[in-house]
N, C-alpha and C positions, 0 to 999 in steps of 0.2 A: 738571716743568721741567728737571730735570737731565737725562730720558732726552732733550729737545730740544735741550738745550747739547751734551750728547752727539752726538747724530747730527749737529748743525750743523758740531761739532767734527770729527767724520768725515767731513763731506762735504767742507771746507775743505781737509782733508788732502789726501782721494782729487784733490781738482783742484788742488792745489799740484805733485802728485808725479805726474800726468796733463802739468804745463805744464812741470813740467823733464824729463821723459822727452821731452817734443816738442820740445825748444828743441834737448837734444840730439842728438835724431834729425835733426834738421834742419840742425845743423852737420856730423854723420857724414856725410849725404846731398850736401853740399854738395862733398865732396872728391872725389866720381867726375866725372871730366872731362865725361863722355858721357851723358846718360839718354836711354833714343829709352821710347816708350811707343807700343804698335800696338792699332791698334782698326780693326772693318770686321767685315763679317758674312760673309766666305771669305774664306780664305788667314793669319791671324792668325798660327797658329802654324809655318806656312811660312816667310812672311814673317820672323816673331821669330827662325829659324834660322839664314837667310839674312842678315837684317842681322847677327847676330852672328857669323857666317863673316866676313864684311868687314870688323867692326872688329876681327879675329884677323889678318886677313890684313895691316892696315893697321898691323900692330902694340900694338894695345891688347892689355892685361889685362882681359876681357873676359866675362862674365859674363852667365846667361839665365833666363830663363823660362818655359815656354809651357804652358799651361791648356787647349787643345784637347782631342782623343780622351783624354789622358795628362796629370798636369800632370807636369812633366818641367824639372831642374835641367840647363841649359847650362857646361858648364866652359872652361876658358879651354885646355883642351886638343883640345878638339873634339868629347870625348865627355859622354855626360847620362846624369842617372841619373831613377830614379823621385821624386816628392817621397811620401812617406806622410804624407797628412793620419790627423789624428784625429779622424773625425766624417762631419760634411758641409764641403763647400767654404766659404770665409768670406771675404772681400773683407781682412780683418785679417789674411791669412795674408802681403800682400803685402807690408806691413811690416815683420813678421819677416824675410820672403826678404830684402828690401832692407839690412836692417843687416847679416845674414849676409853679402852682397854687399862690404859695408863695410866688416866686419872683415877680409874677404881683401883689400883694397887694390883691390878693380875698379880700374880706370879708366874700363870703360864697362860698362853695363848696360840691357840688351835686355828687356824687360819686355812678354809680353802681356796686354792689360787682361781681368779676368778677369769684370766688368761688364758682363750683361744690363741691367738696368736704371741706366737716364741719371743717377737721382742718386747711387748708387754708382759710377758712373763718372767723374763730377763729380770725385767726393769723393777718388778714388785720383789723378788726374790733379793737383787743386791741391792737396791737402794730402800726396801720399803721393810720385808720381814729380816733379812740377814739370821735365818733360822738355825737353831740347833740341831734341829731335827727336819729333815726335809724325806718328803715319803715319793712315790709314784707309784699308783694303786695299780697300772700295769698297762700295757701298750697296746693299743685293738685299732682299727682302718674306721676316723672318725674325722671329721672339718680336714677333708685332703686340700680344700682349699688355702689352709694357713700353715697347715704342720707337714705336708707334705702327700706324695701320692702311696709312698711305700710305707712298711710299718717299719724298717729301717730308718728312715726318713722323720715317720714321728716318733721313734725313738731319741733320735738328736732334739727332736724339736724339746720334747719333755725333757730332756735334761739337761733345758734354760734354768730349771729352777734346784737342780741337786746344789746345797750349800757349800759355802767354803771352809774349809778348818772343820767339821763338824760329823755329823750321822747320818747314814742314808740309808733309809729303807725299800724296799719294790718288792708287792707279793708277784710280780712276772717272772713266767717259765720256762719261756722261752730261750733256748743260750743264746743264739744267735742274738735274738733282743736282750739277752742279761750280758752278755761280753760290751755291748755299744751304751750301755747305762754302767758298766766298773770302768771302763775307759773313763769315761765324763768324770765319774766320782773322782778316782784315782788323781785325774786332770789336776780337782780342787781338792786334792789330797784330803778327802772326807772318806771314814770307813762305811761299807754297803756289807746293810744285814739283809738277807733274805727269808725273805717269811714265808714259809713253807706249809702250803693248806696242809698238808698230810701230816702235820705235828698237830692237827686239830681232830679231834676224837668226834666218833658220829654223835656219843652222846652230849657234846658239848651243844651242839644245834639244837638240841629241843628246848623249849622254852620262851623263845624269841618272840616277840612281837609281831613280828616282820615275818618275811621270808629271807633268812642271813646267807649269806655265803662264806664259805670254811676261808676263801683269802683274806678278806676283811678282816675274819675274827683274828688270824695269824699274823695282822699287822698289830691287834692291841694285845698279843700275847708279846711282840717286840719291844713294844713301849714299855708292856709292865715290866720286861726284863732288863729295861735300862734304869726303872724307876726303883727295883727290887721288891716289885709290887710282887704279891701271890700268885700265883695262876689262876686259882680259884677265885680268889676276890676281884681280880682283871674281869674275868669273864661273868661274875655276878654284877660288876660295874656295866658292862657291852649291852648283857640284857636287861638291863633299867632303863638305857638310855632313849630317851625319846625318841620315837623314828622320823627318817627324813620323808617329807610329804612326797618325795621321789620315791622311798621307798614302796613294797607294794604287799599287799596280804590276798591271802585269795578269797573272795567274798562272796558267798551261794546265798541267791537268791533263787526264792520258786518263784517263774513267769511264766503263764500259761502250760500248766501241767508239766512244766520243764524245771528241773534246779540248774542253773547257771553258775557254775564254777567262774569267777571273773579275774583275772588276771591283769592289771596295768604294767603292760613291759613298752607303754609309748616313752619311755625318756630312754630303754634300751637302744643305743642307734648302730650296734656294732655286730657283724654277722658273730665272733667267738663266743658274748657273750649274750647274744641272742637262743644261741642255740641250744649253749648250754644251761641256759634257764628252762629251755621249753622240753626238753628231754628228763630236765628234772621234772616239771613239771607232768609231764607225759607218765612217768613213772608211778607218782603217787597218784596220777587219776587215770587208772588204764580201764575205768569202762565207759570214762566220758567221749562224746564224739568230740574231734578235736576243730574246734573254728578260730580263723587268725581274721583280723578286723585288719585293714593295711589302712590306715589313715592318711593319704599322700597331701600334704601342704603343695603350694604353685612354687611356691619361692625354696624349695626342695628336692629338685628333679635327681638327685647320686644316689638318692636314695629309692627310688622305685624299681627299679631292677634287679636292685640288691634283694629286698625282701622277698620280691616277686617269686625271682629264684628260690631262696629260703623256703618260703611258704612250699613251693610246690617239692621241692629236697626235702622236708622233713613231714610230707602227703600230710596235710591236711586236709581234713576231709571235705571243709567246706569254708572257702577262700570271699569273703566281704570285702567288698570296698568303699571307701569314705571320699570325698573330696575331691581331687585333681587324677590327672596322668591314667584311669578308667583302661582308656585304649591300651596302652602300655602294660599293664598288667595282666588285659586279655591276649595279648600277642603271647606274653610267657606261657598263658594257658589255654595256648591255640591248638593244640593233640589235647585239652581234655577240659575246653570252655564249660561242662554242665557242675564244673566245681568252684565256679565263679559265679557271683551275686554281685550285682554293678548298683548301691546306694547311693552315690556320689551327685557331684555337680555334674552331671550326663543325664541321670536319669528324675524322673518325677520327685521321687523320695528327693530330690537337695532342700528344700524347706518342711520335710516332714516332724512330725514329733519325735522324742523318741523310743513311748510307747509303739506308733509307726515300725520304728526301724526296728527296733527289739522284735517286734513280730517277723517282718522281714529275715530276721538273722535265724531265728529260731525252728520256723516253720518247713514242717516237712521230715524235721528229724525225729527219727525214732529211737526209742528207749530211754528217753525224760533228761538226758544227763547229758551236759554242755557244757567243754571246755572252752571259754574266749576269752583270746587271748588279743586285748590290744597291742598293735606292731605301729613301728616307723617314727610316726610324730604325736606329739599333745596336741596342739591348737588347730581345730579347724570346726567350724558352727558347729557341724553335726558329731563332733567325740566330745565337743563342749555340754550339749545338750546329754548326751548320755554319760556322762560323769556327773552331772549335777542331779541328773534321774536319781543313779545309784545311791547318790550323796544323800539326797532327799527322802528316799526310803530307809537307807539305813540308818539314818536321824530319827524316821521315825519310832522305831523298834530299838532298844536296847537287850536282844535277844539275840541276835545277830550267830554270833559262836554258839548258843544252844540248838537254833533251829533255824531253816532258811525264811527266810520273809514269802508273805503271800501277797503277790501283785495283781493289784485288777490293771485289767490289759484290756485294750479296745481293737478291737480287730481290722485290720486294713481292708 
């Protein structure tokens, strides 16, 4: 009986001192002017840079977060640092950020949601941000495992996090997906702004760091219109602002008499906005030959088909592959196997360099000019190895934007 009084005893305690740690947290919480909360299946952690460029530029003391490729602390200076978890990622980590946020006096706080799954998403939304301002960058066929199989489906999902009493933004264009995101809102009687790429001017894109996309920028022309921020000065803020390591810039390098246009669209995982990167893409380099790299992870299989297709719908002309699922990818390009290169764990190349593989990818093409385009996943040995390549060369040169690098290359 006493080891039951006991434990009753502790467990009375542990939720006594659970509901004053929340009461406070929730008073702390309550003094930053500003909480925006971003959610959507691309652009998240763009997005969360960009708005918090705006509310710097608009004068807040202002404050970030974003969880993409990096999780990464926003400062109210302009620059970010790494966050070092201990462990694996934890949805609880957001609450800690949040009060750290609170002892520095934010004013406003940029937060992206760091929820796959809707009811952890829920959970950070009402119990953790209770935001002003809640965004959804826009609704694409991503983790069918948690948010669902249809993009009906993860449109409910995402709209665990639209706020209550408050503002809601979504640059998504879809009615069908924009009617099932004003229901939701409507629901929590929050007003839904729509941000409209085509209020964005071609010459507003130039200048970017990055490669920008006109939705994003159309979500900090919203902010700045709540904040009575300029248009101009919104968009002089966008382009200052540090890019996300997810983001991606196209990097020409000369490897063996070749200039390689290099593209990272690996954290890209969604056919909409795959496609419609690679067409822009396609556009501004129409005399490169075009190569997609499919990096397939084991612990990844929804996604091999998908790209496979992809790849072979948008002819590229010369289709790599990395790591797992090999076979799977040659069946897609079983009527036209001599547009497939098998580098993976099937063939020799799986422990090669990746001077090796660069050679591999390159050889045989004629007229020096090479679009690769990383596809599917980031982490597997062999995109690990050629990302730190890249990295490593272009560390060495600070010449990069003037002229492409010259690589001594070993030949297989």
């Amino acid at each position: 009986m006493s080891i039951f009084l006991l434990s009753l005893t502790s467990l009375y305690l542990y939720i006594s001192w659970a509901l004053i740690s929340y009461v406070s947290f929730k008073k702390k919480r309550e003094e930053i002017e500003w909480r925006v909360h971003i959610n959507g299946i691309r652009g998240k952690s763009t997005v969360t840079r960009y708005t918090a460029a705006v509310f710097r530029e608009a004068g807040y003391h202002t404050f970030g977060k974003t969880t993409g490729s990096a999780a990464r602390i926003l400062r109210p200076d302009g620059e970010d640092f790494d966050f070092k978890r201990k462990g694996y990622a934890n949805v609880n980590e957001q609450v800690k950020i949040l009060k750290g946020f609170c002892r520095q006096k934010a004013q406003a706080a940029v937060m992206e949601c760091m929820a796959v799954n809707p009811v952890y998403a829920k959970w950070l939304e009402e119990k953790v941000m209770r935001s002003h301002i809640g965004i959804v960058t826009n609704v694409r066929y991503d983790h069918p495992d948690y948010m669902g199989e249809t993009l009906e489906e993860i449109a409910e999902s995402l709209s665990k996090t639209i706020p209550q009493d408050a503002i809601f933004i979504t640059s998504e264009s879809e009615p069908r997906l924009l009617n099932i995101l004003w229901k939701n809102a409507k629901k929590k009687n929050s007003l839904m702004l729509i941000a409209d790429k085509h209020s964005v001017k071609p010459e507003d894109m130039e200048g970017f760091s990055h490669f920008a996309h006109e939705e994003n920028v159309a979500i900090g022309y919203e902010i700045a219109k709540i904040l009575k921020l300029p248009r101009d000065r919104a968009l002089k803020a966008m382009k200052a602002a540090v890019a996300d390591p997810g983001a991606f810039n196209i990097e020409y390098i000369k490897f063996d008499n070749c200039t390689v246009a290099w593209a990272n669209l690996f954290a890209v995982n969604d056919r909409e906005s795959f496609i419609e990167v690679c067409l822009k893409l396609f556009k501004q380099l129409p005399s490169y030959k075009k190569v997609v790299l499919l990096n397939n992870r084991p612990d990844r299989p929804t996604r091999v088909e998908l790209f496979a297709g992809m790849a072979r719908d948008l002819e590229f002309e010369r289709v790599v592959t990395f790591g797992a699922y090999e076979s799977a990818v040659n069946q897609v390009f079983s009527l036209d196997p001599a547009r497939v290169i098998n580098l993976g764990h099937s063939t020799k190349f799986k422990s090669a360099s990746a001077t090796e593989l660069l050679n591999q990818i390159v050889s045989g093409i004629d007229g020096g000019k090479v679009l690769l385009i990383g596809a599917v996943n980031i982490h597997t040995d062999q995109a690990e190895k050629l990302l730190h390549f890249f990295e490593e060369q272009l560390k060495a040169e600070n010449s990069l934007k003037e002229e492409p690098h010259q690589l001594t290359t070993t030949k297989v």
